[in-house]
Structures are given as C-alpha cells and as structure tokens.
C-alpha positions as CSV (number, residue, x, y, z in Angstrom):
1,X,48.3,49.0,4.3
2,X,51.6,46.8,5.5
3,X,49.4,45.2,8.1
4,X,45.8,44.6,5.7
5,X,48.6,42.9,3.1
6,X,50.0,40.7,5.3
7,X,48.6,37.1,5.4
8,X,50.4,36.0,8.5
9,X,48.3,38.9,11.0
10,X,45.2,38.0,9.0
11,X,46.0,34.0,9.9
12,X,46.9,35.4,13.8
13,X,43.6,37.0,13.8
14,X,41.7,34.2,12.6
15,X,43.6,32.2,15.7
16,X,42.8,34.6,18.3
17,X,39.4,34.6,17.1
18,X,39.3,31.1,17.7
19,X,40.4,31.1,20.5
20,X,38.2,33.9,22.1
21,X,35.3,31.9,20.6
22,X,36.6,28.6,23.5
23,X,37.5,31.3,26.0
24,X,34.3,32.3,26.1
25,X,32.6,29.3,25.9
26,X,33.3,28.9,29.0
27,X,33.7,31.6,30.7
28,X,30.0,33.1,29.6
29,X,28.5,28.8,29.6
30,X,30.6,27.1,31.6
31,X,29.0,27.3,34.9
32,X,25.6,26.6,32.7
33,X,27.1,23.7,31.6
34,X,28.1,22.5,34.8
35,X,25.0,22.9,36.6
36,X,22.3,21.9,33.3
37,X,25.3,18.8,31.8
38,X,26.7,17.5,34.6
39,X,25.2,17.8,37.4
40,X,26.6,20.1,39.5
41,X,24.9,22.7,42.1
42,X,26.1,26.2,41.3
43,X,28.0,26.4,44.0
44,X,29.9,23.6,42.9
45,X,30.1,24.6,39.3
46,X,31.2,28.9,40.0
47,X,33.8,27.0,42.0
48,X,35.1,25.0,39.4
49,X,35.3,27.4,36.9
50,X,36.8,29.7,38.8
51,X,39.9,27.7,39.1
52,X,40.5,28.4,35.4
53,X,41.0,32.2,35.8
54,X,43.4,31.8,38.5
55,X,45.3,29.5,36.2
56,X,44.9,32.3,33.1
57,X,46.3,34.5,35.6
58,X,49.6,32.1,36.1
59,X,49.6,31.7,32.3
60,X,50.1,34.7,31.5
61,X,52.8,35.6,33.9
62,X,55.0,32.5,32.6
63,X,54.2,32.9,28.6
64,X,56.9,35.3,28.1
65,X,59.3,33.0,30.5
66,X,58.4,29.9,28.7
67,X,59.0,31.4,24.8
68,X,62.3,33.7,25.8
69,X,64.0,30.8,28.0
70,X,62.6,27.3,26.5
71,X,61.8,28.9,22.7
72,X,65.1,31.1,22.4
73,X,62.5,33.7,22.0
74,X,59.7,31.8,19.1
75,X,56.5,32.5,20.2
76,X,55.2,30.3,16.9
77,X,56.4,26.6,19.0
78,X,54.6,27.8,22.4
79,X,52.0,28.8,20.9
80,X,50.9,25.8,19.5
81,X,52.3,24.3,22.1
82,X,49.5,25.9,24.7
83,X,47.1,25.7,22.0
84,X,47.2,22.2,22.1
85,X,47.0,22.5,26.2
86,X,43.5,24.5,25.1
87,X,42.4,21.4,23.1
88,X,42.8,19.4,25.4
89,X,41.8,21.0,28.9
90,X,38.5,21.7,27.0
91,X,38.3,18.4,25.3
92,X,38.0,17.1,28.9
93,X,35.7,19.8,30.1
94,X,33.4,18.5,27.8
95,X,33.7,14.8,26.6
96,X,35.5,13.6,30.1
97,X,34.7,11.8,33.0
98,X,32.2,14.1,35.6
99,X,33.8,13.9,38.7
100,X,34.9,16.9,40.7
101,X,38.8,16.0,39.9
102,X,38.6,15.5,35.8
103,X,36.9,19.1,35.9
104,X,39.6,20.4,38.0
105,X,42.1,19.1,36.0
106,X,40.5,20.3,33.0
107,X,40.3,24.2,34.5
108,X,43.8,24.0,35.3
109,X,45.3,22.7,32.1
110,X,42.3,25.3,30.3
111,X,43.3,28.3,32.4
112,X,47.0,28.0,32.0
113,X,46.9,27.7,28.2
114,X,44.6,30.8,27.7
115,X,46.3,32.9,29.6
116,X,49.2,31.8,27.6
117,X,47.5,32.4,24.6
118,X,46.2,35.6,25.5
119,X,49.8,36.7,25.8
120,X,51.1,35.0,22.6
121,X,47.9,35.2,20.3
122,X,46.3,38.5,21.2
123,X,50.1,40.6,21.5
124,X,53.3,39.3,21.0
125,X,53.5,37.1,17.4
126,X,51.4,40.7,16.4
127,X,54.3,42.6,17.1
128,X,56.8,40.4,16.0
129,X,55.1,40.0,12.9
130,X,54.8,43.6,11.7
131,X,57.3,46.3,12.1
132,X,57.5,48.6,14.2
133,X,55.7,51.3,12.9
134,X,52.8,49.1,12.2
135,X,52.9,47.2,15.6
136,X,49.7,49.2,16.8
137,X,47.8,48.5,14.0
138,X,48.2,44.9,14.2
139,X,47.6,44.8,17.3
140,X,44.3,46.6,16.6
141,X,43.5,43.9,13.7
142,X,43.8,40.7,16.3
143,X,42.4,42.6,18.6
144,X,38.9,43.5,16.8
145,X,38.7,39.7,15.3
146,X,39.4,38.3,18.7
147,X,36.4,40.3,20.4
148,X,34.0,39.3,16.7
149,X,34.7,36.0,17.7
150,X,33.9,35.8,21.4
151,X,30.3,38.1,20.4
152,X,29.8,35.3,17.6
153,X,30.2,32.6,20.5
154,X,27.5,34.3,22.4
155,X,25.5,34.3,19.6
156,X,25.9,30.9,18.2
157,X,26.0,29.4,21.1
158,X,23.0,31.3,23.0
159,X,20.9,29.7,19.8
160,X,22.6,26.4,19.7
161,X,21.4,25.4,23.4
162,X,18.1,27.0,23.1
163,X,17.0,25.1,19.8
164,X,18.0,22.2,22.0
165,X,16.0,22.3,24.7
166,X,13.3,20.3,25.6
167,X,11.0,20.0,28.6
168,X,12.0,16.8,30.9
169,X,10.2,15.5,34.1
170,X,7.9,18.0,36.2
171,X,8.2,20.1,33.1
172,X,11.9,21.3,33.9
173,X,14.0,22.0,30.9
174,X,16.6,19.7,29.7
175,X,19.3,20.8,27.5
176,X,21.2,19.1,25.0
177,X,24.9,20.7,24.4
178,X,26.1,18.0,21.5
179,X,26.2,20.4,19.0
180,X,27.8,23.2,21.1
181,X,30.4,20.9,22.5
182,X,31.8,20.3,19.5
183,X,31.3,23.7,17.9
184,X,33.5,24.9,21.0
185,X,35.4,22.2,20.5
186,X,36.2,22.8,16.8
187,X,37.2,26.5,17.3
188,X,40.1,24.8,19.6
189,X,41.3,22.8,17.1
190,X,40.5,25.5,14.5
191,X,42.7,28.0,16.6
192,X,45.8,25.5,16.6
193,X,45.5,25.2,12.7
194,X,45.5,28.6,12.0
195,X,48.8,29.4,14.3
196,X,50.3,26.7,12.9
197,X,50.0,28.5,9.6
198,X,51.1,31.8,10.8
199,X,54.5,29.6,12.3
200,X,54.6,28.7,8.2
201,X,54.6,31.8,6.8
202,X,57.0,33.2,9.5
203,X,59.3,30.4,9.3
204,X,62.2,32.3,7.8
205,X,62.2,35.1,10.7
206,X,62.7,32.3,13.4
C-alpha cells in the first residue's frame, strides 16, 4: 500500500518505462536500422551496436561513483543528467550524420547513459524512495513497468515499420522509420521529464 500511494515510484516507473522503450529500440532495431536506414552491411551495423553494450557495461560500473562522489549521494541530478546523455546519443543515432564515426559516437554516449540509468532508474531512486520495508516492492513496481514498456516498443515499433514499407527497385523492400524515430525519440525525452518530476517530489529528502 505505501508503495501503490506513492506518486514519486509511480513517476520512476513511468521513467524506467521510458527508457526501456529507447533501450530497446535499439537494441531489438538497431542493427535493422543500420543495415535498411543507413546503409550499412550487417557486419558493419552488429559492430556498431555492439559498442553500445560495452559502454552500458562501463555505465553501470561508474553510476554509483558518479552520484556518491560528484552528487554527495542524489541520484535525482545524475539521473537526469545521463538521461539527457540518452537523448542525445540516440538523437544522433537517428537524425545525425551516417558516417561510421557519428554512429560510434552515438553508441558510446547511448551505452554509457543506459547503463547508468539502468542503475539509477531501474534500482537505486526505488530504494531511496520507499522505506525499507517496502524497498522490494518498489523495486518490483519499476521493474514490471520497465519490462511493459520495452514489450510495448516491440509492439509499436514492429507495426510502425511494417505499415511503412513499400517495395523499391527490383522489388526489394524499402522502409521508412520517420515515425519510429521520433516515437523512440519521444520516449527519451519522455523519460527525462518524468525523472525530473520524481527529483520534484523528492526534493525535500535531498
């Protein structure tokens, strides 16, 4: 009951879920993308992406560095913080130059936020949030909206790219990812505004 009252782990949820839905944009389309926008071979594009993961991997590891040492413990300011990072590595991803070194770039600066976020999102402002005895549940709450929105990416985007196609020359498919772009793009910007509301309505405990 403490945790379904609380606005602030419904807002963190809403952010996680937001987050998941960019995460997985890429993760489950992002070598799609590559190949079918862009131009790239799969080879090419597996590589690319790849380079995101090992980033989420140094993200996380430096997340609870970054808030305890540079935050004096807020997870609310690095949060956004790397949620910004996430707006940005995908806003390049997507609406950027092509060449091999604007999507590195854009892995990197990607990989390392949601690891970050992962960290910050999916655990810690949960726990800080709630009290101890209701920790778990919270947990549980951010947890379940955070893997609703990554099956509602697959969904929406799976039909968003489809409905898009069209048959090009030698009757090879052509696919049109406006709409998707910015629908991946949106949750981004969606997740930033939703932490920045949990930072409100935790203000007083930092």
């Amino acid at each position: 009951k403490e945790v379904l009252k609380n606005p602030a782990i419904w807002m963190l949820a809403l952010a996680s879920a937001f987050m998941y839905i960019s995460r997985y944009a890429v993760n489950s389309w992002g070598v799609f993308y590559l190949e079918a926008q862009r131009g790239y071979t799969t080879l090419e594009a597996s590589s690319i992406i790849s380079i995101s993961s090992i980033c989420g991997i140094i993200g996380t590891v430096v997340s609870g560095f970054v808030s305890d040492w540079f935050f004096k413990g807020s997870r609310n300011a690095p949060a956004v913080s790397f949620g910004r990072m996430n707006v940005l590595g995908l806003g390049l991803f997507m609406f950027g130059p092509a060449s091999h070194f604007c999507m590195i770039i854009s892995m990197v600066i990607f990989g390392l936020a949601i690891g970050a976020l992962i960290c910050y999102l999916g655990g810690l402002m949960a726990v800080d949030i709630a009290s101890k005895k209701a920790s778990g549940a919270a947990l549980g709450v951010v947890g379940i909206a955070s893997y609703i929105g990554a099956a509602v990416q697959d969904l929406v985007s799976g039909i968003t790219i489809e409905s898009g196609k069209t048959a090009g020359a030698a009757d090879a498919a052509v696919y049109d990812f406006s709409v998707v772009s910015w629908f991946w793009f949106g949750a981004a910007i969606l997740s930033v505004v939703f932490t920045l509301i949990v930072w409100a309505l935790t203000a007083k405990k930092d």
